[in-house]
N, C-alpha and C positions, 0 to 999 in steps of 0.2 A: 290682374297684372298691371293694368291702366292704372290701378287704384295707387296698389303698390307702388308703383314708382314716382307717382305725385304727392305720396305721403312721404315714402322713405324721403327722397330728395328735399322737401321740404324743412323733414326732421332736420335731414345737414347742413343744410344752409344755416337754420336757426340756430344751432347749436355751433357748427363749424366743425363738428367732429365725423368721419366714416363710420358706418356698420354695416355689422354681416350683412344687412336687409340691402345695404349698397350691394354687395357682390350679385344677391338672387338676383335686383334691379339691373343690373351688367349682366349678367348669364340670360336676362326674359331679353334683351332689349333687340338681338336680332329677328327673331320670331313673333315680339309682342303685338307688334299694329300689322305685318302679314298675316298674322293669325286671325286675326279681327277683322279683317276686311275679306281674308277668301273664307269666313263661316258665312260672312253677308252675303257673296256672290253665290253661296251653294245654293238657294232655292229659287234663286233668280227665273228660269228658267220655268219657274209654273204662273210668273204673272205678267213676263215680260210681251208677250201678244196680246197683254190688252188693251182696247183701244185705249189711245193716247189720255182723254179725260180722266177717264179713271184712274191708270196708269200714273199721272201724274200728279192726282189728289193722295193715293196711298204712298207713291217714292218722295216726292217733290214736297209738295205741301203740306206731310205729315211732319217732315223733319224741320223744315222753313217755321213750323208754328214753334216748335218745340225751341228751336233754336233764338227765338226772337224773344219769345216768353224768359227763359233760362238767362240770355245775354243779358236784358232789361234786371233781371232779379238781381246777376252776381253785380252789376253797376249798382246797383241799389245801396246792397251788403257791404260795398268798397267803398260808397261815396266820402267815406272820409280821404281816401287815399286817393282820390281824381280830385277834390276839391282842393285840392294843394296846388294846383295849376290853374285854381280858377273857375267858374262857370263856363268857362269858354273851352277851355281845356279838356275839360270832363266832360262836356258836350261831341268835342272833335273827337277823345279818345273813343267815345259811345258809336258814333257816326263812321269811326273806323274797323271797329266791330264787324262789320257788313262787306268791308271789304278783304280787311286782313281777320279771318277767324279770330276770335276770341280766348286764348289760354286753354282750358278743358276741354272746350265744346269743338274745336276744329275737326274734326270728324266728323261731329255731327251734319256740320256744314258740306263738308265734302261727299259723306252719300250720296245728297241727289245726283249731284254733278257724275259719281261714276253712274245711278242708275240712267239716268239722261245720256250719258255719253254709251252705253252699252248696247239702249235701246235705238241708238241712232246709227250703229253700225251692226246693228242686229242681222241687215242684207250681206257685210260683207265677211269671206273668208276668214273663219281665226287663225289660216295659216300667214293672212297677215297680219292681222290686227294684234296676235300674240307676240309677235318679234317685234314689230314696234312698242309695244308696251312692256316688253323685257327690255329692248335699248332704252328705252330711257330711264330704267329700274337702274341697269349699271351704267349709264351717264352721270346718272350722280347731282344731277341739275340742281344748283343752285343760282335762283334768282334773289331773293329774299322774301317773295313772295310764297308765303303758307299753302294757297290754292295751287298753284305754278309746281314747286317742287315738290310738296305733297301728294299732289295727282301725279307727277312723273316716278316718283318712289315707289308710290303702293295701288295705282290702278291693275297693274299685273299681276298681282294677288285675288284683287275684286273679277277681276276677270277669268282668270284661272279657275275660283269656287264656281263659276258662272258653266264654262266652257267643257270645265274637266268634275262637273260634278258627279255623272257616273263611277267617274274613279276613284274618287273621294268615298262615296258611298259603300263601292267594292272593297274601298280598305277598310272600309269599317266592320261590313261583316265578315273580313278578314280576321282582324283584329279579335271580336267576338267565337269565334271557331276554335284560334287556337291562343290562345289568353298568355301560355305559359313563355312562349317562342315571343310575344310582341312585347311581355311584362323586359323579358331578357334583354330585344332589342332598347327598346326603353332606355334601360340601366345603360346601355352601349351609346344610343345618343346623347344621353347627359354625358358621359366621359369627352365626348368629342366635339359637342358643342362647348363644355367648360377650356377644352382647348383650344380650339378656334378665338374663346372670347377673351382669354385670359393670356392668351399667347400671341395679340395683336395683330391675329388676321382677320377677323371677324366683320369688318369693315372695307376689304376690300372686295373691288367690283368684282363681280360674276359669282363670287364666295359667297358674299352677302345675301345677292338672289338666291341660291340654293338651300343659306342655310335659312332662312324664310322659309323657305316650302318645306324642309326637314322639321322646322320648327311644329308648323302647321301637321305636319301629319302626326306628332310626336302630343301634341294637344289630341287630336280626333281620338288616338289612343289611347292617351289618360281617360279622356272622358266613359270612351265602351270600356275600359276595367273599373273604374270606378263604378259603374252602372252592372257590369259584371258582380262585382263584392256588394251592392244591395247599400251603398253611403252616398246617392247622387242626387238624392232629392234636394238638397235644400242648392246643391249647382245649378240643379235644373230648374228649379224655381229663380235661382235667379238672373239665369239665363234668360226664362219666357219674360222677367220684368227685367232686361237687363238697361234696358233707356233710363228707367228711374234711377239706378245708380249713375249711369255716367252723366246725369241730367244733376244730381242731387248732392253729388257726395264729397263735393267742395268745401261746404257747410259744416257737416260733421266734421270731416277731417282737419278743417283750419281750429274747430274749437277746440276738438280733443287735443291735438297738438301744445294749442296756445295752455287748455288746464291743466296738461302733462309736465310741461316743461318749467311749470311755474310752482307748480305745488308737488310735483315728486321729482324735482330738479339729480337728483341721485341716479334714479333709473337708466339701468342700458340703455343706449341710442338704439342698437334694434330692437328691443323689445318696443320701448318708445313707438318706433316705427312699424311694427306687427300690430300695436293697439290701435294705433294709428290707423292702419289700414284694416282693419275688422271692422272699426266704427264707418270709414268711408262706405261700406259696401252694408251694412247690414241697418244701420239706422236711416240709411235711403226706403230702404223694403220696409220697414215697420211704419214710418214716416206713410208709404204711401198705401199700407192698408189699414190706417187710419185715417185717409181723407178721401178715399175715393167712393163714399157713398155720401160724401158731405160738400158744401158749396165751393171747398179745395180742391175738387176732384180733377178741375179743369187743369192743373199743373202735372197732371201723366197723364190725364184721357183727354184729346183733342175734342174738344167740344162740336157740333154739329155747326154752328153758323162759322168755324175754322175751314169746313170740308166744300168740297167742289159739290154742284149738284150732280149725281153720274147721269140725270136723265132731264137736260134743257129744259125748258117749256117752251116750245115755239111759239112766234106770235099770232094772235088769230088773224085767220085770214080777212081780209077785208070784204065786206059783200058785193056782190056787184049791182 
């Protein structure tokens, strides 16, 4: 759905034309980044006691490498379009990177920051730390800061997969038991989230938080009927690789776009935009099991001298 709507939207800008793929991108867009952030927080809960080093070499410094690595590339790949302001320009926009997330990748950036901010309130009560992280879901914050209002949007989500992951769980083998009752409901939350979205409420406070979490349950469920019908393998695959797409699939997507629109200029805008987004998401996968037993491998698998040591080496002691 990331994919999706970085390509559909894409496609209309360049074109200037709407499609259907507009509508689906409208219909995902309450549910799309709640969804993705409380799948993050579901397993939280099996690594978040561990000591702080380690802890912060798999949350912290996994995503930090990834993010620096990815930043530096897509600047690379644009340097035509930063050189238009100059070496200096291109330099400051690169250097701001780091403070204001970078276009794709702002996620990526903000993980650590919830897993660090969750395991630092890991002592206190989530009967409080849930209400303030929902007030600020419907406060709505806008500073223009990406980090700032981003973290105030969608930390109650990451926390939520965190806090409420048993229930999560239980819906799922819920969902699994009786497949025919949840397929129904299903068909029930698309009638009602199409009108919440299409009918202009969908954006407002308290509505929005909810329909988030409706969103997210209404995902968990796809997934167990999907995996129910025996067609989830290749989700699930890329699911387990799912960094390499949202690390990778800028690339594809900007060129397909750019060879579509130029050489099959005729083509539906949504179809356009469904090619679009196939290529974003599946020539990332092919892409990286083609490099990862080769000197490229370092751009999805964090290389060793990236990783903290989890076991010091103290200094020796000095004789006496």
């Amino acid at each position: 759905m990331v994919v999706m709507m970085h390509s559909t939207l894409g496609v209309q800008e360049a074109t200037g034309e709407p499609s259907w793929m507009g509508a689906l991108v409208a219909f995902a867009k309450p549910f799309r980044m709640p969804d993705f952030f409380l799948i993050s927080g579901l397993f939280l809960a099996r690594v978040i006691d561990r000591p702080w080093r380690k802890y912060l070499d798999t949350k912290v410094v996994h995503f930090a490498y990834f993010y620096v690595l990815w930043v530096t590339i897509q600047f690379v790949v644009k340097a035509h379009h930063f050189a238009e302001d100059g070496l200096a320009g291109a330099l400051e926009a690169y250097a701001l990177a780091y403070i204001q997330p970078f276009s794709t990748l702002w996620f990526i950036y903000l993980l650590p920051i919830f897993f660090v901010v969750s395991k630092l309130t890991r002592g206190i009560s989530p009967l409080i730390v849930w209400p303030l992280a929902a007030a600020l879901q419907i406060a709505g914050v806008d500073t223009g800061s990406i980090v700032i209002d981003e973290f105030c949007a969608r930390f109650v989500y990451f926390y939520s997969g965190y806090v409420f992951a048993a229930f999560f769980f239980r819906f799922a083998d819920t969902v699994q038991q009786h497949p025919r009752e949840a397929a129904a409901l299903l068909v029930g939350w698309a009638v009602f989230e199409a009108l919440m979205v299409f009918g202009g409420v969908s954006e407002l406070p308290v509505v929005n938080l909810g329909l988030g979490f409706l969103g997210a349950l209404a995902v968990i469920s796809s997934g167990v009927l999907l995996w129910r019908l025996g067609v989830a393998d290749f989700v699930r695959y890329a699911g387990e690789n799912s960094i390499v797409i949202y690390l990778a699939f800028f690339l594809p997507m900007a060129a397909t776009r750019i060879l579509l629109l130029r050489f099959a200029p005729g083509l539906d805008t949504g179809l356009v935009s469904l090619i679009v987004t196939a290529m974003g998401v599946v020539v990332p996968l092919i892409f990286h099991r083609l490099v990862r037993n080769t000197a490229f491998s370092f751009l999805f698998k964090r290389p060793d001298w990236a990783k903290l040591d989890p076991t010091p080496v103290s200094p020796p002691a000095k004789a006496s």
